[in-house]
C-alpha positions in Angstrom: 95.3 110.2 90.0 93.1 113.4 91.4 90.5 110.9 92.8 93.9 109.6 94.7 95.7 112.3 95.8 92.2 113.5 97.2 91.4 110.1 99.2 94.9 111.2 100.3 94.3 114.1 102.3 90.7 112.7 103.0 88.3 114.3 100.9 84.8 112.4 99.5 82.3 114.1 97.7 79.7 113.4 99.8 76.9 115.8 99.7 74.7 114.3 102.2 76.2 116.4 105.3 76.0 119.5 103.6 72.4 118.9 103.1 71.6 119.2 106.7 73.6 122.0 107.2 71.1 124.6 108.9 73.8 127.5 108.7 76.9 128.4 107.2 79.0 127.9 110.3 81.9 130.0 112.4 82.3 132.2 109.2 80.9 132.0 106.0 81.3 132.2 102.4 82.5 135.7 103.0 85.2 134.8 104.9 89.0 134.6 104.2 89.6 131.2 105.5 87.1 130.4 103.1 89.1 131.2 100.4 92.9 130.2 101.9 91.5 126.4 103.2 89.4 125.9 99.7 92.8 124.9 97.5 93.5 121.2 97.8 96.6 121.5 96.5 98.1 124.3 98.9 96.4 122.9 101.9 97.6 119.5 101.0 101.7 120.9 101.0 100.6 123.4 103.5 99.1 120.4 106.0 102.8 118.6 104.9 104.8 122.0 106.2 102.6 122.2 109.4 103.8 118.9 110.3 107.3 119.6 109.7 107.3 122.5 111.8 105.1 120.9 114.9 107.4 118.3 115.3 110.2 121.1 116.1 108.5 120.9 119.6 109.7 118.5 122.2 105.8 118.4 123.6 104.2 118.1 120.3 106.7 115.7 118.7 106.0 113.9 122.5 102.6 113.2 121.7 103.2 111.7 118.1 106.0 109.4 119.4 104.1 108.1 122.9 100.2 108.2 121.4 100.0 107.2 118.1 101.2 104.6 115.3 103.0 107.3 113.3 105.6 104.7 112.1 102.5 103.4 109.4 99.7 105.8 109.6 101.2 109.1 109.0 98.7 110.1 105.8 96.0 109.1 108.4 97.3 111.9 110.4 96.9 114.5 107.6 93.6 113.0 106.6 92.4 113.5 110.1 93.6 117.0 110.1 91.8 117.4 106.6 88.8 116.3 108.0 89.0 118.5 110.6 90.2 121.7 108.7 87.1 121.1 106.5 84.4 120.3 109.0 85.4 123.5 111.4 85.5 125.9 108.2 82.9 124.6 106.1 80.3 123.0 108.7 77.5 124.4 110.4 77.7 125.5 113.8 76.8 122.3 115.6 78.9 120.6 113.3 81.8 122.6 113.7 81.7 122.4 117.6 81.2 118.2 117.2 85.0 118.7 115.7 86.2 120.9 118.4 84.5 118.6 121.4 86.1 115.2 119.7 89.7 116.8 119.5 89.2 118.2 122.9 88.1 114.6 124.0 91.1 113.1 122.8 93.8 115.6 124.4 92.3 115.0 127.2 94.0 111.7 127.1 97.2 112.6 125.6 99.8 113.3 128.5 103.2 111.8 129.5 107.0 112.7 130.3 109.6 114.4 128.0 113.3 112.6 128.0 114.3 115.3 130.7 111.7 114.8 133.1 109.4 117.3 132.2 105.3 116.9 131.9 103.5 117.3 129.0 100.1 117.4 128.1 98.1 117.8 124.2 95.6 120.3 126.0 98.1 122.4 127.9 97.3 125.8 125.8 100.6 127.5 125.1 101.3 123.6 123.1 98.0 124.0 121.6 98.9 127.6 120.6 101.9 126.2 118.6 100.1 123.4 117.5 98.0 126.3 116.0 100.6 128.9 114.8 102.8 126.5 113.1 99.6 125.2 111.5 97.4 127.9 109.9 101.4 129.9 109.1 102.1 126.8 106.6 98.5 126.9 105.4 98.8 130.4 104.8 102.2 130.6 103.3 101.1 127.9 100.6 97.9 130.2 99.9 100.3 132.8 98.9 102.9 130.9 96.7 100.5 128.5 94.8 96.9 129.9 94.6 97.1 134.4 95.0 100.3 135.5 95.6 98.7 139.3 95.3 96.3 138.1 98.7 96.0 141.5 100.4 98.0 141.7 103.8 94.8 142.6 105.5 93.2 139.6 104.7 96.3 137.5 105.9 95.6 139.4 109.2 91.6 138.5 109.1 92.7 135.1 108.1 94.7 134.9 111.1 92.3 136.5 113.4 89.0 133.7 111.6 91.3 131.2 112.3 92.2 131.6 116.3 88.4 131.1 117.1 89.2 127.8 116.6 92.3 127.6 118.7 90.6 129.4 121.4 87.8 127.1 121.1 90.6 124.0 121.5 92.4 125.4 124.7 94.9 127.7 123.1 95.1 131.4 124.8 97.2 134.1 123.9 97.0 133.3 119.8 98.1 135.6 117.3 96.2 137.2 115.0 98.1 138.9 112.3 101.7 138.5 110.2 103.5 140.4 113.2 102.0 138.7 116.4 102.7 135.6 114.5 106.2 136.7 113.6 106.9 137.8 117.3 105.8 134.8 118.0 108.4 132.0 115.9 110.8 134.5 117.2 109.9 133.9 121.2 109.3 130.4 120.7 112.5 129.0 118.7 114.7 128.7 121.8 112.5 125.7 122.8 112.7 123.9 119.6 114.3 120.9 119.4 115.7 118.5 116.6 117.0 114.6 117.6 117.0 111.5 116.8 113.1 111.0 117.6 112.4 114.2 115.0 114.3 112.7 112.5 112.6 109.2 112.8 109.4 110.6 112.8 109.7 112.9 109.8 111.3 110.2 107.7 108.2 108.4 108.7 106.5 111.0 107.2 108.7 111.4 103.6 108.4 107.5 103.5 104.9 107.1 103.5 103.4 104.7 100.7 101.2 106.3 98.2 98.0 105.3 97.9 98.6 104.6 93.9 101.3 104.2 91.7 99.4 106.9 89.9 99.1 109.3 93.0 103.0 108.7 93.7 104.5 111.2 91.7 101.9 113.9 92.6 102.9 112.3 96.8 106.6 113.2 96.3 106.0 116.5 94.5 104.0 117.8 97.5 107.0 116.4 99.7 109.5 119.0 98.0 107.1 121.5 98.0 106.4 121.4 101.8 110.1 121.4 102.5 110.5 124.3 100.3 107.4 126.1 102.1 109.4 125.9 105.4 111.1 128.9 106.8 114.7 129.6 106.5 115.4 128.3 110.0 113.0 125.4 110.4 114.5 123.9 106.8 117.6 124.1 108.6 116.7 122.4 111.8 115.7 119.7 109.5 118.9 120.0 107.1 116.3 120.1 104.2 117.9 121.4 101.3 116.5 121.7 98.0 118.7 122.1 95.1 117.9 125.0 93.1 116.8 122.7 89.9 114.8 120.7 92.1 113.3 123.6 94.3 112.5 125.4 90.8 110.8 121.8 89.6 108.8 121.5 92.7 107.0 125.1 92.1 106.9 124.9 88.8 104.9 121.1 89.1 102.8 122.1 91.9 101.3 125.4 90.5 100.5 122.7 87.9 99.2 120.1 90.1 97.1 122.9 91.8 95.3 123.8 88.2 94.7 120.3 88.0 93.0 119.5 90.9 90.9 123.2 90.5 89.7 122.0 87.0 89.3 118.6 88.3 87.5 119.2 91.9 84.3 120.5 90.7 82.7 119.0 94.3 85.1 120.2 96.7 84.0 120.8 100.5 84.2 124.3 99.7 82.1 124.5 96.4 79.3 122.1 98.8 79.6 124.2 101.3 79.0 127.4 98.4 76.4 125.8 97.3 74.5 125.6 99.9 75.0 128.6 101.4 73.3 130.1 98.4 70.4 127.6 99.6 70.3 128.7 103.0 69.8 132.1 101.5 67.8 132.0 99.2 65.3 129.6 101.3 61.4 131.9 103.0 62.2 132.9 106.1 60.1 130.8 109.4 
């Protein structure tokens, strides 16, 4: 079941990229994001929260329903963020910036018309901002309720400030960088949220995606409560998810289990790779 739920959000094993990794990329073993995007677990609920919230935005819940096949691949979506999430914190430079250019490539494509008329365009930067904030928030927010609760406020800020390098790098302008700019920010950017009948299809796309096992199914739909239970008050509502207290209580209580699972399991993560050889890079003569 771990080798499962990890295909799932598209992890390998494969040491051979990190190999020919000539640094330690944007920010290094030092940094917070390190830390926050090196639990699969949390990223993988977080990633499933991020989603939710995204698709609160008539232009980014546009470019799911008018560019892609979201009806069957929505795990290929997540994987694809996975990959991404891991390649821009845990690559080298270069590799870091192939990421950036490939996403940028495709937005580039990615335009159309709302239902009221209005353009819309994946590389316009105030949706890439909230593509971004809604993002990095969830990841964040699952940091704190399954892996260190006790994860000093100044590091949430410096996590938030690592992080927007690669929204800037994307497009985005005007990101936030700590808990209150974020904060500010949900609270200018609600009155343009929307829920309809296209959010709802495309979120029950999301809860009714097949798991890739039996095995991996119950660990699927215990990430599923857990990333409606991550969401904030008013985006849970948006969505009328509601969580019974039993089940709300069962789906903290099985992740936080889930998450030691995976820790004691995932001995070759993309962060411990990355670690690794970091402590090469290091410890290798100078030219």
């Amino acid at each position: 079941m771990i080798l499962q739920v990890r295909r799932l959000v598209g992890g390998t094993g494969d040491d051979t990229v990190e190999r020919n990794r000539r640094d330690t990329g944007l920010f290094g073993p030092d940094s917070a994001c390190w830390k926050v995007h090196g639990d699969l677990a949390s990223m993988m609920v977080g990633g499933i929260a991020a989603l939710l919230l995204q698709m609160l935005h008539p232009g980014a819940l546009a470019g799911v329903w008018d560019h892609s096949n979201f009806r069957r691949d929505m795990t290929g979506r997540l994987k694809r963020t996975a990959h991404f999430i891991a390649g821009t914190t845990y690559g080298d430079r270069a590799e870091a910036q192939g990421f950036i250019d490939r996403v940028r490539a495709i937005h580039a494509r990615v335009e159309g018309t709302l239902p009221d008329g209005t353009p819309y365009a994946a590389d316009d930067p105030d949706l890439l901002t909230w593509v971004h904030v809604a993002e990095v928030s969830a990841f964040l927010a699952a940091y704190l309720r399954y892996v260190d609760p006790a994860f000093p406020p100044e590091e949430q800020d410096r996590y938030l400030r690592e992080t927007a390098e690669i929204a800037r790098r994307l497009g985005a302008t005007e990101v936030p960088q700590s808990r209150a700019e974020v904060a500010a920010y949900f609270d200018r950017v609600r009155p343009q949220l929307r829920y309809d009948h296209r959010t709802r299809e495309v979120a029950q796309a999301l809860f009714s995606q097949r798991a890739p096992s039996a095995a991996a199914a119950p660990a699927m739909a215990l990430a599923f409560d857990a990333a409606k239970d991550l969401l904030p008050d008013w985006a849970a509502r948006m969505h009328g998810l509601r969580l019974s207290p039993p089940r709300r209580a069962a789906a903290r209580v099985g992740l936080h289990g889930l998450g030691r699972a995976l820790r004691w399991a995932l001995t070759n993560s993309a962060e411990a790779r990355a670690r690794r050889r970091a402590r090469e890079l290091a410890a290798a003569p100078a030219d």
